[in-house]
C-alpha positions in Angstrom: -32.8 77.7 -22.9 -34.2 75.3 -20.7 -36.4 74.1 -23.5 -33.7 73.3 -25.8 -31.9 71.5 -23.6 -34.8 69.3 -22.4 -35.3 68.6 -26.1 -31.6 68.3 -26.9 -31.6 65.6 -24.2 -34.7 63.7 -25.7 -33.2 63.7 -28.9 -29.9 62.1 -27.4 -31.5 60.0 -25.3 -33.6 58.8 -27.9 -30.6 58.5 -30.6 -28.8 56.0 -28.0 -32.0 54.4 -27.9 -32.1 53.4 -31.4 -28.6 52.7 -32.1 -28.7 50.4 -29.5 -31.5 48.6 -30.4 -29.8 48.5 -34.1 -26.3 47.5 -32.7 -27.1 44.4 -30.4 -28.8 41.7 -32.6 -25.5 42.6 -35.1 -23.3 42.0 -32.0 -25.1 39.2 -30.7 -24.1 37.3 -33.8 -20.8 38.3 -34.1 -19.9 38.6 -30.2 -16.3 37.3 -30.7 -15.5 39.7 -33.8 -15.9 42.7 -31.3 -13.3 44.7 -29.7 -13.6 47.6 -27.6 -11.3 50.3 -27.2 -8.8 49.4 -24.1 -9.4 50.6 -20.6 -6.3 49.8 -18.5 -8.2 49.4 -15.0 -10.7 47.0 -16.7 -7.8 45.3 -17.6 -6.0 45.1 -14.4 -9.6 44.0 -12.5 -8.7 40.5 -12.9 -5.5 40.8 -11.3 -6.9 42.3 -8.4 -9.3 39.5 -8.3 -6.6 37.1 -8.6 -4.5 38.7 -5.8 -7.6 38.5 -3.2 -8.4 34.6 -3.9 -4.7 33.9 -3.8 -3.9 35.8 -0.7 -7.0 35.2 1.3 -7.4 39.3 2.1 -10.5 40.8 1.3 -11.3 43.3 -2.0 -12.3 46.5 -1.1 -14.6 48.3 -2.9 -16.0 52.0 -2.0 -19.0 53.9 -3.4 -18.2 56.9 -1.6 -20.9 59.6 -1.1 -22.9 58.4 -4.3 -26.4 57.8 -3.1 -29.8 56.9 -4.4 -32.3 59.6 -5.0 -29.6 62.8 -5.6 -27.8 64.2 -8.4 -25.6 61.0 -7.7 -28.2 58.6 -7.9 -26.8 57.0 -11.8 -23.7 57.1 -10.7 -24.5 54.8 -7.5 -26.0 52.8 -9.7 -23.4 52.3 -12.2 -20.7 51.9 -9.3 -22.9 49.1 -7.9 -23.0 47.1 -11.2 -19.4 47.5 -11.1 -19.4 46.2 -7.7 -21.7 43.4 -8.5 -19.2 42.2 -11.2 -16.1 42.2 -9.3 -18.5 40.6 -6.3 -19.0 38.1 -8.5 -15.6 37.0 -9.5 -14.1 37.4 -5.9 -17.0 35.6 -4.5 -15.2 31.9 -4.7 -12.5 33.4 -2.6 -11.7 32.5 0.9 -12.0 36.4 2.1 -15.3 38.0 1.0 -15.1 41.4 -0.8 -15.7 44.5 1.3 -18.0 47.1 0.2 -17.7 50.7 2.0 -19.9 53.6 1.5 -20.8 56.9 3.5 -24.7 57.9 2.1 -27.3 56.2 4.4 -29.6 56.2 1.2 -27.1 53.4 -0.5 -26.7 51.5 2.3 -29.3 48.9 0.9 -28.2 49.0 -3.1 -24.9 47.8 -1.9 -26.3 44.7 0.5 -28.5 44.2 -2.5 -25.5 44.0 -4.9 -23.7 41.6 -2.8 -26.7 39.5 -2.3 -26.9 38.8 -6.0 -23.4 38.4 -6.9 -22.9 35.7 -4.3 -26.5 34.8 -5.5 -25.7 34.2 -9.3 -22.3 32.2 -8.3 -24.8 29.8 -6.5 -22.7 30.8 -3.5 -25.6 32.9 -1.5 -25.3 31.1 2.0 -22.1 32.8 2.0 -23.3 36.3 1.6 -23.2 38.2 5.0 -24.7 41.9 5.1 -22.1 42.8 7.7 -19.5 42.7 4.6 -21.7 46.3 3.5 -20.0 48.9 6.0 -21.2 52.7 6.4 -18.5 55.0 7.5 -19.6 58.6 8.6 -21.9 60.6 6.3 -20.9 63.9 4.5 -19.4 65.0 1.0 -15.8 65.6 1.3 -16.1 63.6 4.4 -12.2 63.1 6.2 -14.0 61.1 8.9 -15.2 58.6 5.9 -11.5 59.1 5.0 -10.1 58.4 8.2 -12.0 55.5 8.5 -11.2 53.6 5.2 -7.3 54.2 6.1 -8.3 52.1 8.8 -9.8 50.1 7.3 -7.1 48.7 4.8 -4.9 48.3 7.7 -7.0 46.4 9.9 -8.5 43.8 7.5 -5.1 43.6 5.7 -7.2 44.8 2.3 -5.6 43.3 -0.9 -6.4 46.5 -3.2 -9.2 48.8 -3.6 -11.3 50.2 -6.2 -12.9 53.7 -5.2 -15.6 54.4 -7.8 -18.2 56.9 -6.4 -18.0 60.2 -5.5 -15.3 61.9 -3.9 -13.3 65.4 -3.4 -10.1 65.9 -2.4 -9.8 63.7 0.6 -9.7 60.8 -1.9 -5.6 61.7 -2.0 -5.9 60.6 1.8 -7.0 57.1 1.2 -4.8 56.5 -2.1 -1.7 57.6 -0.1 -2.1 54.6 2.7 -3.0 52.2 -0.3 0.2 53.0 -1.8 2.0 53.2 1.6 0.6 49.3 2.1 1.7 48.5 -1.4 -2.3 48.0 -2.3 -2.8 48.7 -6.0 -6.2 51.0 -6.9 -8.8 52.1 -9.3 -10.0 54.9 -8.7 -13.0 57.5 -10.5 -14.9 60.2 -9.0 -17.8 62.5 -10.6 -16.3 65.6 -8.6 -13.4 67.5 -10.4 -11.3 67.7 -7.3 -11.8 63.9 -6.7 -10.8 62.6 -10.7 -7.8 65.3 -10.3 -6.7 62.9 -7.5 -7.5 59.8 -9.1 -5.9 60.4 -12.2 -2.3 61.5 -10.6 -2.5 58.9 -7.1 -4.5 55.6 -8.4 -2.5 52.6 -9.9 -5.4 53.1 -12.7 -7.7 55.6 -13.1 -11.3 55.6 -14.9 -12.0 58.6 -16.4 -15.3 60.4 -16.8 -18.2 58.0 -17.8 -15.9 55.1 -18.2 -17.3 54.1 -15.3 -21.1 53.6 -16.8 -19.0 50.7 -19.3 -18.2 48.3 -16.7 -20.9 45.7 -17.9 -19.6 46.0 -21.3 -16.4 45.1 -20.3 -16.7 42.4 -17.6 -19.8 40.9 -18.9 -19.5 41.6 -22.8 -23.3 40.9 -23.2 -24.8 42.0 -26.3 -26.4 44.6 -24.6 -23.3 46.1 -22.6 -21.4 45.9 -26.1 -24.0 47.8 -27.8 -24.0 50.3 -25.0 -19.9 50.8 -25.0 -20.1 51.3 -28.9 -22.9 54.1 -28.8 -21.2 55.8 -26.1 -17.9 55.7 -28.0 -19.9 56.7 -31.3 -22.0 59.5 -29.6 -18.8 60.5 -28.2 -17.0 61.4 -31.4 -20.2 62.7 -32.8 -19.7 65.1 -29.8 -16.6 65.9 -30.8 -16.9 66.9 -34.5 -20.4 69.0 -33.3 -17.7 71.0 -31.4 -15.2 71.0 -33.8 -17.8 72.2 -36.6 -19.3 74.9 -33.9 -15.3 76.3 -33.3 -14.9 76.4 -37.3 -18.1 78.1 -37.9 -17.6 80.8 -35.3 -14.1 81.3 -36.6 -15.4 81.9 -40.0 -18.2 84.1 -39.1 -16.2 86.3 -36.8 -14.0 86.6 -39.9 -16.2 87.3 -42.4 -17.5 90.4 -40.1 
């Protein structure tokens, strides 16, 4: 079993591989001719931009527990790029973007990512690592909770994005955004966690929606190409099920 899937996964991986490759010199022609399915919190992003540089209150972003060098290490990563980009829009603003996070192992991604949003906005003297806060360690952590409700009171946050990983004590922290009338995105790679986000969060992402936040922010030929073979792989995924269901239906009634 093991074996199959290892070479199941080389054969996706190396799939996505090649369409890519096919996909981006087409799309880096014809840029402007593409449109990608819509994703309602990518859509709302620069409203929540817009409401931090108008207001002067600070964005606030959270990884959660995703952390470098665990089963959450890809998702840290793709939560940072999605950091970076919204970093990067906020950055002309008056009150910088706040990043939270509770694994010590992240800690230096996210100063990273903040260092080179400010960075590529020619802005970097106003980076300030202090803007990267760790709240207590620990999956499912209420203290991490406790501390970001806190948090949105105290620096009078203008809305929040929580893309990481997170269980149930996500409702906590959605609950005192909607109390202070702060609007949210919110995706977790725990079950419990994108339960919460899809029934409290002003817009949820769901599932590996997150990994597309390049494609949508910074529609590079690249990040288009990516969006497009994960939609395409995704329907291929699909009708392999489908076709699996159908053929055990009509082999259970041919016997």
């Amino acid at each position: 079993m093991d074996t199959t899937v290892s070479s199941l996964s080389i054969i996706v991986i190396v799939l996505t591989l090649a369409v890519i490759a096919v996909i981006s010199p087409i799309i880096r022609k014809r840029r402007n001719l593409i449109t990608l399915r819509p994703i309602a919190a990518y859509e709302a992003l620069p409203s929540f931009v817009g409401r931090s540089i108008e207001s002067s209150r600070p964005l606030h972003i959270s990884l959660g527990s995703a952390g470098i060098g665990g089963e959450s290490t890809l998702l840290a990563i793709a939560s940072a790029e999605l950091a970076y980009q919204v970093v990067q829009q906020a950055a002309i603003g008056d009150a910088p973007p706040i990043l939270t996070l509770t694994s010590a192992s992240a800690f230096p991604l996210g100063q990273d990512t903040l260092r080179r949003a400010y960075q590529s906005r020619g802005l970097v003297e106003r980076y300030s690592a202090s803007e990267v806060r760790w709240y207590p360690a620990g999956t499912r952590s209420l203290a991490f909770a406790a501390a970001i409700t806190a948090l949105q009171g105290d620096d009078e946050i203008s809305a929040n994005i929580f893309a990481g990983s997170y269980g149930a004590e996500l409702a906590l922290m959605l609950d005192s955004a909607a109390r202070r009338k702060q609007p949210t995105i919110a995706v977790s790679d725990q079950l419990e966690g994108q339960a919460v986000a899809f029934a409290l969060a002003d817009e949820p992402l769901i599932g590996e929606e997150i990994f597309a936040a390049g494609s949508y922010l910074e529609r590079g030929a690249v990040q288009l190409a990516e969006a497009i073979t994960m939609d395409l792989l995704r329907w291929l995924l699909i009708l392999a099920m489908l076709a699996a269901f159908i053929i055990g239906i009509l082999n259970n009634g041919g016997g």
